[in-house]
N, C-alpha and C positions, 0 to 999 in steps of 0.2 A: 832210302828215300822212297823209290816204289813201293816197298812191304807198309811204307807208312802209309802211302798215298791211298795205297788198296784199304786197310783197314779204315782210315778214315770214311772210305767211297762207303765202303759195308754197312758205314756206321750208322752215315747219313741217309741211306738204302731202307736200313733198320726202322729208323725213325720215320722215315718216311709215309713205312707199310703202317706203321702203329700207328699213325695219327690219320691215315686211308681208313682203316681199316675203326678205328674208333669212330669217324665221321660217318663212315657206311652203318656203322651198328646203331648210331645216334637215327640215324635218317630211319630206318628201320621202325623207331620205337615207335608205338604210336601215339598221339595228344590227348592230355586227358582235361574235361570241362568239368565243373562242379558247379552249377547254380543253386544255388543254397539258401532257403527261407525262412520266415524265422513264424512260428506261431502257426503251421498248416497240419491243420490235421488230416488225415487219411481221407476222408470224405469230403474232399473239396475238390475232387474235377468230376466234370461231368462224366467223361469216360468212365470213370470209377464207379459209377451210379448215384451221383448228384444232379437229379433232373434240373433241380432249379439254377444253376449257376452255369455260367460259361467259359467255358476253359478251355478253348480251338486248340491255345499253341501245346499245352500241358500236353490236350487229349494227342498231338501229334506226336510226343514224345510217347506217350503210350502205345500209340498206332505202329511206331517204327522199332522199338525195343523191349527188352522184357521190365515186366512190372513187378515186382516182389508185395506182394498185397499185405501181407502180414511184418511191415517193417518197426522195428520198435527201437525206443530212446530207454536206455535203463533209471531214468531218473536226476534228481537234483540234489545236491548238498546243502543250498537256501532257496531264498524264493525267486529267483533268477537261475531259473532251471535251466537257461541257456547255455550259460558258463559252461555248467558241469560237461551237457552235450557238446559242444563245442573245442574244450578241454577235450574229452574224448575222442574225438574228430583228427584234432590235430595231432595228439600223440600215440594214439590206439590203445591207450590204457583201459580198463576198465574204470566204473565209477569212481572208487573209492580210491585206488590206487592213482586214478588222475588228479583228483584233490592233493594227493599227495606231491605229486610232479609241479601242476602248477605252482605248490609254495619253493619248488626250487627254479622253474622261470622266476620266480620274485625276487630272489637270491642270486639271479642271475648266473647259475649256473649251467658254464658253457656248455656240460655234456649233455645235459638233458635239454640245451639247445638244437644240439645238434643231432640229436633223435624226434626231432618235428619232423611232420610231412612234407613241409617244404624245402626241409636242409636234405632228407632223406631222398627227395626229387632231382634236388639239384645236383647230389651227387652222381644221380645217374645220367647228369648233363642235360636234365631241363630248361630250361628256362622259366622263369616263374614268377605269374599274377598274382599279385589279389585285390579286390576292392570292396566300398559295400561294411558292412557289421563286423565286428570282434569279438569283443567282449571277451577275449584269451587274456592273462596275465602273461604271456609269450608275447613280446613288442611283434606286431606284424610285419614292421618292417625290416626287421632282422630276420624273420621266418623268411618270406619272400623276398625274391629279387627287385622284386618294383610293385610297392604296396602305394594305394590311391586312396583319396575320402577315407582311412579310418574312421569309422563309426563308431557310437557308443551300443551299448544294450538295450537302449528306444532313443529315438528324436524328442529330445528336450522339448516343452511344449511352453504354451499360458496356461496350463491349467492348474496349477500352483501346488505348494506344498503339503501333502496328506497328512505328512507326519507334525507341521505343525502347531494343524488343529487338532491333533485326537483327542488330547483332556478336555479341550472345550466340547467336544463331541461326544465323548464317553458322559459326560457330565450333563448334557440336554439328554441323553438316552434314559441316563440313569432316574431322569426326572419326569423322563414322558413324554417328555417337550419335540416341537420338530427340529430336525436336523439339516432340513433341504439348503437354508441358507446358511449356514455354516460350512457348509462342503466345499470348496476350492470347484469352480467352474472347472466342466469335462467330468465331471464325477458325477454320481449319484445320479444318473441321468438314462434316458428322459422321466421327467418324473409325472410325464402326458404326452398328449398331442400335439401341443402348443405347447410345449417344450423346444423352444428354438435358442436356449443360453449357450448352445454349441453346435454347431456346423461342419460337418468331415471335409466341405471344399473351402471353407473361408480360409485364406493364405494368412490373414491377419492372426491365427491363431500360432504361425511360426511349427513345430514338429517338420513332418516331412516338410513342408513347403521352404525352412528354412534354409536359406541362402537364394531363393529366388524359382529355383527347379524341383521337381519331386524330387526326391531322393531315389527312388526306384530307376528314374528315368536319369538320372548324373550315375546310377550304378551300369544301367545300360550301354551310356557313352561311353563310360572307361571300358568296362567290357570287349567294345565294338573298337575302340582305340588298340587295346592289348593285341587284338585279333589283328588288327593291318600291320602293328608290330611284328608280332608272333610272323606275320604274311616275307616277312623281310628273310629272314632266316631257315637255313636248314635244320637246324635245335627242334628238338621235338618241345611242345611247350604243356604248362601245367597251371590252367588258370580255375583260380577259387573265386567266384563270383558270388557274391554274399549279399541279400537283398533283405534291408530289416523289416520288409511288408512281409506276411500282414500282421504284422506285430502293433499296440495301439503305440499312440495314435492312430485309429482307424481312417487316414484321412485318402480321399481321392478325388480326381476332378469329377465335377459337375456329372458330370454324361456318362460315369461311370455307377454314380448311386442312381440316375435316373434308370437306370437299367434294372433296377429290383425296388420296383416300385411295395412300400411296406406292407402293405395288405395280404399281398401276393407270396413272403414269405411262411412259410408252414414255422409252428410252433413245436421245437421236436416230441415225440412222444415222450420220453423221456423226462421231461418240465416238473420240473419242484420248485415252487416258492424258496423253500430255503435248505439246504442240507443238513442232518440234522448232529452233525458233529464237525460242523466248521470249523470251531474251535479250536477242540482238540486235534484236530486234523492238522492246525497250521492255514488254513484260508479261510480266515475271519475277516469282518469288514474293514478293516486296514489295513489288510494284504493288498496291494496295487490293483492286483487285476481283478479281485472280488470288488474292490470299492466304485469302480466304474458303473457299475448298473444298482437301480435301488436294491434295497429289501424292505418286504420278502421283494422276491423277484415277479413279475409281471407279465402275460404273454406279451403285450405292446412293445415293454423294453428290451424283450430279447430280440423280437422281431425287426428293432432299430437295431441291435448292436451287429445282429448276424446281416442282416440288408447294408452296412458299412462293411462288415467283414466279407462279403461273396466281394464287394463293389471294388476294396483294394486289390484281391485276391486278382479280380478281372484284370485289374491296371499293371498286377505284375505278370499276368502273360504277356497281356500286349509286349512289356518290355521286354521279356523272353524271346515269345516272334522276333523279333526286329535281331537278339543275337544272335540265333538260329539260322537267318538270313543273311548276316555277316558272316557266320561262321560258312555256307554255303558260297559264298561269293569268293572267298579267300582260295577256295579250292580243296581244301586240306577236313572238309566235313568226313569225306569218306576212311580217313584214316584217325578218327577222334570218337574217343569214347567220350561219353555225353554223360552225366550223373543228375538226376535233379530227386531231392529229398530236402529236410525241415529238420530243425532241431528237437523240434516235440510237436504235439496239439494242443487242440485249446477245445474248453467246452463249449463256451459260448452259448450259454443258456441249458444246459442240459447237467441234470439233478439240481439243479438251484445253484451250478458256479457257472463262473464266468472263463475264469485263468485255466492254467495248465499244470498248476499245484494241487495234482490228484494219480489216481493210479486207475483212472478207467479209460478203455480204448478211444475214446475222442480227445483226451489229453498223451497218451504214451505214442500211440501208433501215427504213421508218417506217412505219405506218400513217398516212394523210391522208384524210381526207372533208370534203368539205364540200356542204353543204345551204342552200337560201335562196330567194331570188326567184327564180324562170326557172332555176333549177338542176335539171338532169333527177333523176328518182327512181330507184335500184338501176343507175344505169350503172356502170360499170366502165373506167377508162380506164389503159392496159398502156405510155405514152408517156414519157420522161425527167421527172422533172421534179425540184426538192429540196423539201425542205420549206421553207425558209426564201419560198417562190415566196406562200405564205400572207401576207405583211406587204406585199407587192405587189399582192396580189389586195383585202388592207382597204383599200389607200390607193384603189384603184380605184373600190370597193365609195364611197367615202368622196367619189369627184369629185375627190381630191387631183391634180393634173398631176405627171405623170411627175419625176422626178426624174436627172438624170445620175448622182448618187452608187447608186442604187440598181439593182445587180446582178441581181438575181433579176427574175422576169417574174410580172404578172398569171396567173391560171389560170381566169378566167372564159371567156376565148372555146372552151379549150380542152373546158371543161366543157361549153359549150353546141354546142358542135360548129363553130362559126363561125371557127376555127383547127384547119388541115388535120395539122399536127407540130407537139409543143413543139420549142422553140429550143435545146434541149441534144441532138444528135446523140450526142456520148461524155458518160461523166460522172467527173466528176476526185474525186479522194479523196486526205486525207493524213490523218499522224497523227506532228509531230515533225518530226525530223531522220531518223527510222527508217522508215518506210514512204511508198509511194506507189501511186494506183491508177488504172488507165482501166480502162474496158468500152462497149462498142459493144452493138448491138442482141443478140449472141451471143454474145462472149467477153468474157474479165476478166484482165488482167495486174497481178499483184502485185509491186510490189519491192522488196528491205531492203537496201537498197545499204550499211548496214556488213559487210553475212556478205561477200563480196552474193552474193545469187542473187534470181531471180524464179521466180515463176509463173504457167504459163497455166493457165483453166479455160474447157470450152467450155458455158457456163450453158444454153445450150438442152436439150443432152443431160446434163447433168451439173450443175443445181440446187442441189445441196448441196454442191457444189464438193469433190468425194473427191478427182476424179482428174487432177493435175498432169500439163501435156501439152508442160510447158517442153522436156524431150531431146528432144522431136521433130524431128529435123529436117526433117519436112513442114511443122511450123508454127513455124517462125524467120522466113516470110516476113509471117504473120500477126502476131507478135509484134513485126516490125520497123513494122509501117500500126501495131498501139497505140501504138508508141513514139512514131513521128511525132505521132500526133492529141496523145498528151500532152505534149510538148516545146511541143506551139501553146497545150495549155490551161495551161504554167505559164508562159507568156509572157501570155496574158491575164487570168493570176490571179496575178502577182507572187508568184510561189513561185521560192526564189532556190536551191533547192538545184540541184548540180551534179550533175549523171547522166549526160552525155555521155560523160564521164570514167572513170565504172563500166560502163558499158555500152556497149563501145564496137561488139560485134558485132551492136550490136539500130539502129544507124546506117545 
């Protein structure tokens, strides 16, 4: 009866320590934040070198953490290139093998449920948010423990359906005739000055405004809710804050367009009327985001489209500030790492597109920062890296061990200097069956292999990528080293398309 009694004592002794001892390791971990945007391109906080726009709360997150300047999105599989990055995001796959994973979320396949980032979290005894945008075939509220507002991939609006009218449309083009009134209000727009058949503040218009409150600012609240939650418990937590500004609907309150009065926006250098293989590109005038603005394109309507685009951009720091300041209030800032990055960019007037359905650096490249323990303050780091490197650096953050299925690399050592290069030398880009991209520390070759043609740009000297340097015949042998580097990265990114075949002088 004693020998029992002992044993049992030991038993319960045992257990004791192991669940002390799990609690202390928990406590230990530190919280990881994710605010996540939808449609920002690199060049949209001031701190970044955006004179014209105003970005306090961003710029603070740049002030206090390091910034990865060069962060990039590998592309889309249709024209809702969000998916695919976000796909990415959440399983760490790479492009093409994450299209593959999402059809087995659809299939509801538990195992490649349970290699999400938020099952992968929780097993390390997270706790875990999310609210805000989706757009994953992975149910979010299966991923996360307490998922809020599920979003779609834009705020439903009035501005009615593109698709349709296109034969009616196709068919006044084909004839000469205008088009302007034929176009579903919110489209084709402004097509002037006195162009007022659509307003970014009128609530009547439904998008963000619908259910009564911005959307940006119902993301903020849950957010801020999560956080007094999260405040209750010693659980380390893991919240994805997903904001579908400034994705269009471009809408924002009043006092926030007031702020970028139109005159005052610069027309980028960059500015073409129209691209001149839209077509075959995939962003033709009844691609969503092409069809918002006339053509050809205008400086006037670019100038309205980005003067709504700085003016949401503005509305979603404000709602930033404000979790920042909860997150500060809770007590628990100093042991949280902070994430804020974009599923991709957008053009927004520049070479003659509008959308994100392209492969030049105002559509791939992101904003990324991240701030936290041992994370240096206002560095700047100019190295490869994607966005998607952020679900690698939580699971890190989190103790989780490496996993083989997950593609993308931590960005801690990089951050702290204790990693000499990231591990992306070139960096691969698609979008379709219709484009493909490499670039190297210098240059950027583009290709559409249905025209086909490509293009080279030398980014060092040439930024904004004006000036096409493909007839060169100095640089066909430069063009011929990208060709090789990406023929290796569609061999280790199971991208099946055949290029060999179109290109046979870049061999």
């Amino acid at each position: 009866m004693v020998k029992r009694l002992f044993l049992f004592l030991v038993t319960i002794t045992f257990i004791q320590c192991q669940s002390t001892d799990t609690a202390s390791t928990d406590e230990a971990k530190p919280n990881v934040l994710l605010l996540f945007a939808d449609d920002q391109t690199f060049h949209s906080l001031r701190s970044l070198g955006n004179a014209e726009i105003h970005t306090p709360n961003l710029d603070r997150l740049v002030a206090s953490g390091t910034t990865f300047t060069r962060a990039y999105n590998q592309g889309g599989w249709h024209g809702a290139v969000c998916v695919a990055s976000r796909s990415m995001m959440i399983s760490g796959l790479s492009l093409w093998e994450s299209q593959h994973e999402a059809k087995r979320w659809q299939a509801k396949d538990s195992s490649a449920m349970a290699s999400t980032w938020g099952h992968l979290m929780r097993d390390q005894g997270y706790r875990t948010y999310m609210t805000g945008k989706w757009h994953v075939a992975a149910p979010a509220d299966e991923v996360f423990g307490d998922a809020r507002h599920i979003r779609p991939g834009m705020p439903g609006d009035q501005r009615g359906d593109l698709g349709k009218v296109r034969k009616e449309v196709e068919a006044a083009l084909a004839a000469g005739k205008d088009i302007s009134k034929l176009m579903p209000v919110g489209y084709n727009r402004p097509l002037g000055r006195d162009d007022d058949s659509w307003l970014p503040s009128d609530t009547a218009h439904g998008g963000f405004w619908e259910g009564g409150q911005h959307w940006s600012e119902v993301v903020r609240n849950d957010a801020i809710d999560f956080l007094e939650d999260a405040a209750q418990y010693d659980d380390p937590f893991f919240m994805y804050v997903a904001f579908n500004a400034p994705h269009d609907p471009r809408q924002a309150p009043q006092e926030y367009i007031d702020m970028y009065p139109v005159d005052e926006i610069a027309v980028p250098k960059n500015f073409l009327p129209q691209y001149p293989w839209m077509n075959e590109m995939g962003s033709d005038r009844f691609l969503r985001d092409e069809a918002l603005a006339p053509f050809p394109r205008t400086p006037y309507a670019v100038q309205k489209h980005r003067q709504e685009y700085y003016a949401i951009i503005t509305h979603l720091d404000a709602q930033v500030g404000k979790i920042l300041d909860a997150l500060d209030a809770t007590g628990r800032a100093d042991d949280t790492y902070i994430f804020f990055t974009a599923d991709h960019g957008l053009s927004v007037g520049q070479h003659g597109l509008i959308g994100k359905q392209n492969m030049y650096e105002h559509s791939m490249r992101v904003p990324l920062m991240i701030s936290g323990p041992d994370i240096p303050a206002g560095k700047k780091i100019s190295d490869f890296v994607y966005l998607q490197d952020v679900m690698a650096t939580g699971l890190e953050v989190a103790g989780a061990e490496p996993s083989r299925q997950v593609y993308f690399n931590s960005l801690l050592d990089l951050a702290n200097g204790k990693q000499e290069a990231s591990p992306y030398p070139v960096v691969y880009g698609a979008y379709r069956d219709r484009q493909r991209m490499v670039r190297d520390d210098t240059h950027k070759m583009i290709m559409y292999p249905t025209v086909p043609e490509y293009r080279l740009f030398d980014l060092k000297n040439d930024p904004l990528e004006m000036k096409d340097l493909s007839d060169d015949p100095a640089q066909l042998e430069k063009c011929q080293e990208l060709f090789s580097e990406f023929l290796k990265l569609q061999t280790e990114l199971s991208d099946t398309l055949e290029l060999r075949s179109v290109y046979p002088e870049l061999l």
